[in-house]
Backbone as JSON, one array per atom type, in Angstrom:
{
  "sequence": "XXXXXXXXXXXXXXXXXXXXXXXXXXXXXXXXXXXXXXXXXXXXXXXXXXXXXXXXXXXXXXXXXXXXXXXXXXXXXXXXXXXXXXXXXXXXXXXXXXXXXXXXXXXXXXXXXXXXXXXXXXXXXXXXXXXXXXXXXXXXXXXXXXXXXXXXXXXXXXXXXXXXXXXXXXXXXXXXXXXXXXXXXXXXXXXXXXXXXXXXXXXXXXXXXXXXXXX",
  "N": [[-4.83, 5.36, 22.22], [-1.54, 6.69, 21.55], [1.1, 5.61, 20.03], [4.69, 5.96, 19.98], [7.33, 4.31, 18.64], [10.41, 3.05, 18.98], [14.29, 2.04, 17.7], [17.19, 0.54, 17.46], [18.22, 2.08, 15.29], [19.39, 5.41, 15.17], [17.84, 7.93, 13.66], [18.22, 10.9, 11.57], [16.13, 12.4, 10.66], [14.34, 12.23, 12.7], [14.67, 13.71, 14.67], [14.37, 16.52, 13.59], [11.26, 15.95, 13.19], [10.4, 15.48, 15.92], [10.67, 18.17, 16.91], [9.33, 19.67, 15.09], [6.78, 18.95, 15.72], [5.75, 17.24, 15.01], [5.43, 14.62, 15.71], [3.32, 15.5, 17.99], [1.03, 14.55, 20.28], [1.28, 12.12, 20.65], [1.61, 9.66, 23.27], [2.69, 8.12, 24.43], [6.3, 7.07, 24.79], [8.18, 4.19, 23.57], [10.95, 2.31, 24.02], [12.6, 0.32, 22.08], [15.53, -0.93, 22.3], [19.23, -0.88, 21.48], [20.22, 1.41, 21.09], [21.25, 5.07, 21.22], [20.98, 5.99, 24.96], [21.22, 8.44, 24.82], [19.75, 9.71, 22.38], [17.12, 8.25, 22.76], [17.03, 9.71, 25.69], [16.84, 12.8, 24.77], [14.21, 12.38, 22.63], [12.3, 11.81, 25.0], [13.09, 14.21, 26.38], [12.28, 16.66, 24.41], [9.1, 15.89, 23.7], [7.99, 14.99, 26.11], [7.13, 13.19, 27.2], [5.95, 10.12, 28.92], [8.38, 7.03, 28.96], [9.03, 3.89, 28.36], [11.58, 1.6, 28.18], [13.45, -1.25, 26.79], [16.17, -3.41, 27.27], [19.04, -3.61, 24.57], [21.13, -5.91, 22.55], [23.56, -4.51, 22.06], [23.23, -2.31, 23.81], [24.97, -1.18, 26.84], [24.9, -3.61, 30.17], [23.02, -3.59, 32.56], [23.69, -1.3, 35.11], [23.51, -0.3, 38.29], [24.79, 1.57, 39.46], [26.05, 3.14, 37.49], [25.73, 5.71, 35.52], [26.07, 6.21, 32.72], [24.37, 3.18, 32.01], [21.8, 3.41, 31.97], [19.27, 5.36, 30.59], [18.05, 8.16, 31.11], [15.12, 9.43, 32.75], [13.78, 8.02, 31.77], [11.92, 4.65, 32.15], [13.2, 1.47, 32.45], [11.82, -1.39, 31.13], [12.66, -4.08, 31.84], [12.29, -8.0, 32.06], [10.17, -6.55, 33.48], [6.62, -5.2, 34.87], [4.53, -2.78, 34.51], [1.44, -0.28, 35.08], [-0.29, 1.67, 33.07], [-2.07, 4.04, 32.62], [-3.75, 2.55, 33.19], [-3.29, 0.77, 31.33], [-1.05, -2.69, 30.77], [1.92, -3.28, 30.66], [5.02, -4.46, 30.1], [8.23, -5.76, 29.53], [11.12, -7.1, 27.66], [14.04, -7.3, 27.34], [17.02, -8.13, 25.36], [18.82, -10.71, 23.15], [19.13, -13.46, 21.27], [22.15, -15.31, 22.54], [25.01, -14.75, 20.92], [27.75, -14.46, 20.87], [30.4, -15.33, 23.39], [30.51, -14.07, 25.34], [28.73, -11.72, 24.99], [26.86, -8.4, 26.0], [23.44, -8.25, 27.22], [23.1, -10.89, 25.81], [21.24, -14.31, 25.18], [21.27, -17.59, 25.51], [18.32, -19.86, 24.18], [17.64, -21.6, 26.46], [18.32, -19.96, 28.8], [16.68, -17.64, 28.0], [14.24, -18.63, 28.78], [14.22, -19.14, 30.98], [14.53, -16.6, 31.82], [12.08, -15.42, 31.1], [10.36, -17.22, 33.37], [10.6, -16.03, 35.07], [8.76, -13.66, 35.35], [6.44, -14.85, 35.56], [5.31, -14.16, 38.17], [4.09, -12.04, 38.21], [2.45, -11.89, 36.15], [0.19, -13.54, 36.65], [-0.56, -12.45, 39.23], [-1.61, -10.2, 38.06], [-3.75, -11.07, 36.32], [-5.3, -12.17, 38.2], [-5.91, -9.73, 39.69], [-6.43, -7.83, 37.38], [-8.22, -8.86, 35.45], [-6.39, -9.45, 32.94], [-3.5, -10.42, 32.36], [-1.52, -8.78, 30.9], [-0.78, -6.14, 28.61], [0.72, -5.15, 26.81], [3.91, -6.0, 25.47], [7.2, -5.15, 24.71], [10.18, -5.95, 23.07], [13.49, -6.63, 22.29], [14.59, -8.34, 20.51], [12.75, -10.86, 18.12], [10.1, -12.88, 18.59], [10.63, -16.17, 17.72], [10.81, -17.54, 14.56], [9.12, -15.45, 13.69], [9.48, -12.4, 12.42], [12.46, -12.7, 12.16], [15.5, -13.71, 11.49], [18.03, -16.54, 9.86], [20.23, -16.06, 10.29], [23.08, -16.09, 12.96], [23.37, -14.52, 14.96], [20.65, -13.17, 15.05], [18.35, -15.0, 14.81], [15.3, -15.59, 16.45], [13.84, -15.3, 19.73], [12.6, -18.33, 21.45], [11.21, -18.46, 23.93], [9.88, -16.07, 23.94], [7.24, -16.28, 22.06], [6.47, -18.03, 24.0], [5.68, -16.85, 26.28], [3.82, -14.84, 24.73], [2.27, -16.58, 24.43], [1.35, -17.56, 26.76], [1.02, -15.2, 28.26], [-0.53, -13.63, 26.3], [-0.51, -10.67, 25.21], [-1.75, -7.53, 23.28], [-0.45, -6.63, 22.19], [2.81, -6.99, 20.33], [5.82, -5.14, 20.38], [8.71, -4.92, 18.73], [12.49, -4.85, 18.25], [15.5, -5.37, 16.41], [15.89, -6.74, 14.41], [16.43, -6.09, 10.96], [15.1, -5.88, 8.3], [12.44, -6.64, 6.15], [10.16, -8.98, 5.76], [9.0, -10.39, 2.91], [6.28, -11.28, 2.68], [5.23, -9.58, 5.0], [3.59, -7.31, 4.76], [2.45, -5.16, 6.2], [4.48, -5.07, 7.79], [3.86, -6.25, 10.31], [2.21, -9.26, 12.56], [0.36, -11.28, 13.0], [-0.22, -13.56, 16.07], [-2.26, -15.15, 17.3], [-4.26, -13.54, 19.54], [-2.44, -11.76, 19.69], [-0.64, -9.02, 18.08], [1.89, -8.66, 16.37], [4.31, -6.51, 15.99], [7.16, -5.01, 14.08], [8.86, -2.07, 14.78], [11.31, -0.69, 13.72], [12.76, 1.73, 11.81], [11.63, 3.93, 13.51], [8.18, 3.48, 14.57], [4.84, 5.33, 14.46], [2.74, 4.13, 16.19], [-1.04, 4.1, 16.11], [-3.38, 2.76, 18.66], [-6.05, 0.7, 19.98], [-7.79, -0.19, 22.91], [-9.79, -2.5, 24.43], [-10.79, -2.13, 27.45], [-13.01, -2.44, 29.15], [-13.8, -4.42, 30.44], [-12.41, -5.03, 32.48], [-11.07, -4.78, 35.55], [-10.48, -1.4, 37.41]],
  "CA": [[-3.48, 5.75, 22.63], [-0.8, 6.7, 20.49], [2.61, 5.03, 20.72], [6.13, 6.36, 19.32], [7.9, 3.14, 19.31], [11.64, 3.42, 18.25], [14.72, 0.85, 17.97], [18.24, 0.25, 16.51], [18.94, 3.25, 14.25], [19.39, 6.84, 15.44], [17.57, 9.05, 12.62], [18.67, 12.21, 11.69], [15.17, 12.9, 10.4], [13.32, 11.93, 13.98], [14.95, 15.19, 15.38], [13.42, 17.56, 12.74], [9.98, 15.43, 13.0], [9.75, 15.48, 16.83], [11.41, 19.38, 16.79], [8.56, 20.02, 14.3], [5.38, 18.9, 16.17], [5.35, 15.78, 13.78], [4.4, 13.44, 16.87], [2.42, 15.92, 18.57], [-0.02, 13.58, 20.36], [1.75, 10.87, 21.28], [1.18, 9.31, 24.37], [3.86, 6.97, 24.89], [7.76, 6.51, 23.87], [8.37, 2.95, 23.8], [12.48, 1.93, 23.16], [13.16, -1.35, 22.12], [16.88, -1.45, 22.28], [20.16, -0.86, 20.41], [19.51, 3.09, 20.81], [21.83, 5.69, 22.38], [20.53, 6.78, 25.51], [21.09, 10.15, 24.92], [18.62, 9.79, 21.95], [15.94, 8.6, 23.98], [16.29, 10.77, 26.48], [16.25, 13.19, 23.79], [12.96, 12.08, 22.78], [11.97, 12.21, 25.6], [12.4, 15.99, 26.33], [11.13, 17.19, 23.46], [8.0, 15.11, 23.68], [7.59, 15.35, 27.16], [5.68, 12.04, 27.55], [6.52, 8.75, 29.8], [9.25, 6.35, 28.05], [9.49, 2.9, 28.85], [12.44, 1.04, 27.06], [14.39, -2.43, 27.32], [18.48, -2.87, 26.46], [19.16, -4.28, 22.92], [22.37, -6.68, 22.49], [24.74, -3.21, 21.88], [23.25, -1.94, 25.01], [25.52, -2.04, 27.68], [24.58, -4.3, 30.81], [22.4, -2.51, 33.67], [24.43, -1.28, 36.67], [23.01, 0.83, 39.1], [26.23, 2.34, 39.99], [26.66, 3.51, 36.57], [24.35, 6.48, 34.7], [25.82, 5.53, 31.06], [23.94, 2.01, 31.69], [20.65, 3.87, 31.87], [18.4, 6.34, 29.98], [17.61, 9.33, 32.51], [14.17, 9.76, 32.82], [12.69, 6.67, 31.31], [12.1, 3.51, 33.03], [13.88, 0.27, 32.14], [11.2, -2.58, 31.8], [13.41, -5.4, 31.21], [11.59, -8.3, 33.11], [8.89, -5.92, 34.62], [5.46, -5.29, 34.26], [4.18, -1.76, 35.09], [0.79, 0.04, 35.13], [0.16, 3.09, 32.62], [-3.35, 4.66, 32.3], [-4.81, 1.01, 33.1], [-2.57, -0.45, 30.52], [-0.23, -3.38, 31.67], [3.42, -2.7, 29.92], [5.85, -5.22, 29.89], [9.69, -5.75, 28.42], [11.72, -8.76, 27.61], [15.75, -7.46, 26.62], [18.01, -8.84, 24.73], [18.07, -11.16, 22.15], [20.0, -14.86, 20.94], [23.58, -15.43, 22.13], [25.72, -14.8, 19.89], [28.97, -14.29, 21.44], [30.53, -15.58, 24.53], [30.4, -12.38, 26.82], [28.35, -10.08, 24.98], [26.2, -8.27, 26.89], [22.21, -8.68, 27.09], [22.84, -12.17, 25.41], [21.14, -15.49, 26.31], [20.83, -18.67, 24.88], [17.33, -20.56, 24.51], [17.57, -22.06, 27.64], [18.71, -19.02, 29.2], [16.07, -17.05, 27.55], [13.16, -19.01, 28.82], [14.56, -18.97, 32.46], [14.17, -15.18, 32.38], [10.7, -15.26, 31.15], [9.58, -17.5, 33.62], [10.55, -15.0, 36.28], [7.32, -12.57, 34.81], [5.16, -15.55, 35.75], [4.37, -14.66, 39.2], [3.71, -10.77, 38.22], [1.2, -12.2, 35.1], [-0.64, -14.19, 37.34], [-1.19, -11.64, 40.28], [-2.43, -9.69, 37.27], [-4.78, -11.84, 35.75], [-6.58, -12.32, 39.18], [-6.05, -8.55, 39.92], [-7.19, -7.23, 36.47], [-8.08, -10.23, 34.58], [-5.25, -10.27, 32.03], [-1.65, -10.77, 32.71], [-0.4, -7.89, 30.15], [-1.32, -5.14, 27.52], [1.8, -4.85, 25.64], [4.66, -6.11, 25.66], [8.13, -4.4, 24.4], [11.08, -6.36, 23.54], [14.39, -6.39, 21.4], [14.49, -9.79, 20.26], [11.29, -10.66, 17.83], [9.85, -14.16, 18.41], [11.27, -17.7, 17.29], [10.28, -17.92, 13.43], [8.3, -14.39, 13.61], [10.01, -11.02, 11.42], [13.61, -13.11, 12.74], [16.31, -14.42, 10.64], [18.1, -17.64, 10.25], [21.85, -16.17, 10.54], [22.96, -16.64, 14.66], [22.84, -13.49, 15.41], [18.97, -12.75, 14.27], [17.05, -15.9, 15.25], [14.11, -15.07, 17.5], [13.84, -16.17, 20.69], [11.58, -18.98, 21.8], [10.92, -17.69, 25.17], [9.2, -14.99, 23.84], [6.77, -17.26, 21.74], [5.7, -18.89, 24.84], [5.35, -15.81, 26.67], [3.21, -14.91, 24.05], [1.0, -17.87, 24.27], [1.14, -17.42, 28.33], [0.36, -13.38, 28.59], [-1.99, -13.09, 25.16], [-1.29, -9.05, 25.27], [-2.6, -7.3, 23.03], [0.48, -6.42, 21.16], [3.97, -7.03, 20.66], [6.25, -4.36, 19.67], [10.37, -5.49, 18.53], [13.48, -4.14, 16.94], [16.79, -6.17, 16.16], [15.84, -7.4, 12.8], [16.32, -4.6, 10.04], [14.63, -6.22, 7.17], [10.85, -7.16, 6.52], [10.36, -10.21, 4.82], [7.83, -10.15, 1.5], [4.66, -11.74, 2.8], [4.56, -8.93, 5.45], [2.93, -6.02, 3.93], [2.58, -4.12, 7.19], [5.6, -5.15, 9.28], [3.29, -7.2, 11.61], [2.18, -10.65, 11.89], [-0.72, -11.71, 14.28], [-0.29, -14.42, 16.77], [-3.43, -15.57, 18.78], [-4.51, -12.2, 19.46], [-1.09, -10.54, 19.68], [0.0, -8.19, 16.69], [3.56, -8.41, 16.89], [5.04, -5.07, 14.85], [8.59, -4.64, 14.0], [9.6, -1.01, 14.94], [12.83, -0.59, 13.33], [13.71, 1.97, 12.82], [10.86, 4.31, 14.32], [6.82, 3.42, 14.06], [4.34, 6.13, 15.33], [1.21, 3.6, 16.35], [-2.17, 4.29, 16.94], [-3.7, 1.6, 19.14], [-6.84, 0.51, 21.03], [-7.61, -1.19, 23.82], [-10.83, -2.67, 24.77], [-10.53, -2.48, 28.98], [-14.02, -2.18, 29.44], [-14.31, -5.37, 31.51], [-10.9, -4.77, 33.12], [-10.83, -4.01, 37.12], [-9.45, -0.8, 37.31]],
  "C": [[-2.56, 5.74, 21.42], [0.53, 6.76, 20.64], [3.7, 5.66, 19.41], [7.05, 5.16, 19.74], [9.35, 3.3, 18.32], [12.79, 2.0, 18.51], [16.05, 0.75, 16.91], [18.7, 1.02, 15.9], [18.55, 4.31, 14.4], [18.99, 7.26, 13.75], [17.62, 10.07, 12.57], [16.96, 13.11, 11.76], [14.26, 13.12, 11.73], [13.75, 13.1, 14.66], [14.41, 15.91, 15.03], [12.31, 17.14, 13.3], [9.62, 15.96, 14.42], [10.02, 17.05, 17.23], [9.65, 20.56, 16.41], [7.04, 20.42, 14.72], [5.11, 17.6, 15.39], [4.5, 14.86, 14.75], [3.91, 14.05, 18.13], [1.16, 15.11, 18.85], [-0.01, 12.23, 20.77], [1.51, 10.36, 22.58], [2.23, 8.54, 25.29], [5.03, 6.95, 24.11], [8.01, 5.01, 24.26], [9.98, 2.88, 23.03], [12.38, 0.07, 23.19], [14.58, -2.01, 21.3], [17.76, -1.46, 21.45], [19.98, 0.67, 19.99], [20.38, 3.76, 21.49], [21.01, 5.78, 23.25], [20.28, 7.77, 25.75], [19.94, 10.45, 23.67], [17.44, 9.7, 22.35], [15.41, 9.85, 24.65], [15.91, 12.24, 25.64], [14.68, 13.8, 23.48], [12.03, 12.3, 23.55], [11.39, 13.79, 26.61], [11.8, 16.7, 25.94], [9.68, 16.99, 23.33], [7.54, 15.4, 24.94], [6.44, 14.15, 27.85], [6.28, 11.06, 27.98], [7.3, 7.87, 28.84], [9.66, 5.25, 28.99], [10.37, 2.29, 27.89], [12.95, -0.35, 27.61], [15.19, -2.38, 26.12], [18.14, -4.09, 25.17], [20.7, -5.35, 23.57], [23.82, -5.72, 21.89], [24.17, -1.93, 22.44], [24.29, -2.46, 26.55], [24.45, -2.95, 29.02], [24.41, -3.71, 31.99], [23.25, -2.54, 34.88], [23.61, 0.12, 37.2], [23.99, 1.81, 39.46], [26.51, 3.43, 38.76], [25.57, 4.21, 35.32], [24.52, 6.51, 33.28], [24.63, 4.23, 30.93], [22.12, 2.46, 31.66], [19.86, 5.08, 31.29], [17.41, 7.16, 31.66], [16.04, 9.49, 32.63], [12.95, 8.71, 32.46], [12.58, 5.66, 32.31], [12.39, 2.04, 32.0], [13.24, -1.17, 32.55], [11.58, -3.77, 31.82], [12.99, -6.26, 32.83], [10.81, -7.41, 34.63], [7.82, -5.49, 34.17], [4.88, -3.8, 35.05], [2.59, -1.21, 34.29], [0.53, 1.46, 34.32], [-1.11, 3.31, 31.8], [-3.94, 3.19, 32.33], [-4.42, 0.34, 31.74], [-1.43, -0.84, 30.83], [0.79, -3.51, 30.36], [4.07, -3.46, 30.43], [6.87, -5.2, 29.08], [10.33, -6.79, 28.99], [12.94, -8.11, 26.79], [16.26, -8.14, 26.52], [17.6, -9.61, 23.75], [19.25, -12.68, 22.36], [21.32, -14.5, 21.31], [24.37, -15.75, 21.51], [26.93, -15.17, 20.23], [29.17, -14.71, 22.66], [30.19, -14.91, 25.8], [29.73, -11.01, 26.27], [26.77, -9.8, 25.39], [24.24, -8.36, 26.5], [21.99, -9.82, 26.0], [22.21, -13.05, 25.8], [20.67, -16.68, 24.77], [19.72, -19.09, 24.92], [17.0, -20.71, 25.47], [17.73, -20.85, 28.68], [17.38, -18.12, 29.08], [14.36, -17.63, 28.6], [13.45, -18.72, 30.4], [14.11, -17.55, 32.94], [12.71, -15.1, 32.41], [9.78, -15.77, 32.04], [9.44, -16.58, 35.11], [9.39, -13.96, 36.17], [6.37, -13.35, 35.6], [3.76, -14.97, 36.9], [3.57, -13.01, 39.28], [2.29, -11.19, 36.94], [0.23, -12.4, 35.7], [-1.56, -13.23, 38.33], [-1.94, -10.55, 39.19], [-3.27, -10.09, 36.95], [-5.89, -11.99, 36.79], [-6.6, -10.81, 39.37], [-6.81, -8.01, 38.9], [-7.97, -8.32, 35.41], [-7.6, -10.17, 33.62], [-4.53, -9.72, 32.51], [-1.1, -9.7, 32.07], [-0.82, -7.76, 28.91], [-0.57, -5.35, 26.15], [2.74, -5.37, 25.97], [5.97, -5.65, 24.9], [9.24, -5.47, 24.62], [12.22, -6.2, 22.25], [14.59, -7.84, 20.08], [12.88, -9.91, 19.58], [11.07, -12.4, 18.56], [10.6, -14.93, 17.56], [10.39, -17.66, 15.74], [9.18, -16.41, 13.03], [9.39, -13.08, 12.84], [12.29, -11.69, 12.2], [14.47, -13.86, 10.96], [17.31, -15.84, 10.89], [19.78, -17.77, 10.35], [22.11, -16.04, 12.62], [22.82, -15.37, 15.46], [21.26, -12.9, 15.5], [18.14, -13.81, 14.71], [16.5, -15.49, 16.15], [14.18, -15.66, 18.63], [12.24, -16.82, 21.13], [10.7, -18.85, 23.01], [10.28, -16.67, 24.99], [7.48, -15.3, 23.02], [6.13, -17.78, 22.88], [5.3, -17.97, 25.55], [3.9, -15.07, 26.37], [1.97, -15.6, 24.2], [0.66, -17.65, 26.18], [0.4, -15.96, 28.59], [-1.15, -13.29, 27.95], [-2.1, -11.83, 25.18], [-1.61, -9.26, 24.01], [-1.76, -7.07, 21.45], [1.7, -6.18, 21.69], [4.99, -6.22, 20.12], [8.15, -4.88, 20.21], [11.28, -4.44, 17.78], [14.0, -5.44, 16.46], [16.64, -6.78, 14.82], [15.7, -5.99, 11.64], [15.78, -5.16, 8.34], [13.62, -6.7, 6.95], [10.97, -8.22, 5.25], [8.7, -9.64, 4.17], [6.59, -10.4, 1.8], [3.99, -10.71, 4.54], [4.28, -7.2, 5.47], [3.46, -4.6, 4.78], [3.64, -4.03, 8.01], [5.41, -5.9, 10.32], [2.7, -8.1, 11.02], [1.56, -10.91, 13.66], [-0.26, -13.4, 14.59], [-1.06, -14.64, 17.59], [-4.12, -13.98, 18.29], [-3.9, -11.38, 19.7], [-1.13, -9.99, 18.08], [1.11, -8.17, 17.11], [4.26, -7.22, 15.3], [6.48, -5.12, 15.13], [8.87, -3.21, 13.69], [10.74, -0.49, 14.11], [12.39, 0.18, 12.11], [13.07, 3.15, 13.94], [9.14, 3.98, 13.49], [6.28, 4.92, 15.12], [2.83, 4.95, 15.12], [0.15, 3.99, 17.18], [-2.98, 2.99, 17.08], [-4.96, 1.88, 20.3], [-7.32, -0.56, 22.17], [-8.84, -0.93, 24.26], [-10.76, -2.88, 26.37], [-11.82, -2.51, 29.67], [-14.39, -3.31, 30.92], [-13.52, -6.04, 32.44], [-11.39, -4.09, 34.31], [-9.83, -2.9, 36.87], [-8.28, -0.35, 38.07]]
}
């Protein structure tokens, strides 16, 4: 499968590219947050291929009432776990609170509370397919993972345990715009996650062993 995973910074160039035929082949748009929606959807037209995304921390805050708060055509996995060619897709928005009231914030504590709401969808997975989740998609990288140590940028820990609870396969992030020196590629294995930092578009090709996966 071959993922278009995007995040944080509208590129002028990604219009030409996808215009072009550049990501002819793709399979998947993955957003992970801090993106117009009208880019996306965008993306989405041109491409013509399924787009799951979750909101960044300069995303506004999901209302149903309200079709700015959502990307038209995609689906919005923020705490949900969906099914896509027998791979299990997951998203975790937002990132560290920074600010008092700004939107898709959460503190630590906060943070972990959301994640444990996934639990009871992992689980019915794990006995349904035997693992809990393929991929997971989020804005926020991990606690001490491609994160920084100003308050805005620290990783969240809740995602880290998640991590250690799911075991997908791979973790794909934005919100951090700078790769630190000791990682070559952008990613940085945990267990048997790859966690990639997106920012500001990756095109990944990825496999997945499902062989002994209920389908």
């Amino acid at each position: 499968m071959k993922i278009l995973a995007v995040s944080d910074q509208v590129v002028d160039r990604v219009y030409t590219l996808a215009n072009s035929g550049h990501f002819k082949g793709a399979d998947l748009l993955l957003g992970c947050g801090d993106l117009p929606y009208t880019y996306l959807e965008y993306l989405l037209t041109v491409l013509g291929i399924p787009m799951f995304y979750v909101p960044g921390n300069h995303d506004p805050n999901f209302d149903l009432h309200d079709l700015r708060s959502r990307a038209e055509g995609g689906s919005n996995l923020d705490l949900k776990i969906v099914q896509h060619k027998n791979i299990l897709i997951g998203g975790f928005g937002g990132c560290i609170r920074y600010r008092p009231n700004g939107s898709n914030q959460y503190s630590q504590s906060e943070a972990y509370l959301r994640a444990f709401q996934m639990v009871p969808q992992l689980l019915i997975n794990r006995i349904k397919y035997r693992r809990s989740m393929d991929v997971l998609i989020s804005h926020s990288p991990p606690f001490g993972i491609h994160d920084d140590t100003d308050p805005a940028h620290n990783g969240l820990k809740a995602l880290n345990w998640l991590i250690n609870f799911a075991r997908p396969r791979y973790l794909f992030h934005g919100h951090t715009h700078f790769y630190r020196n000791n990682i070559a590629d952008h990613s940085t294995d945990l267990g048997p996650t790859k966690i990639i930092n997106v920012y500001p578009y990756r095109l990944i090709e990825t496999q997945f062993d499902l062989k002994d996966a209920k389908p």
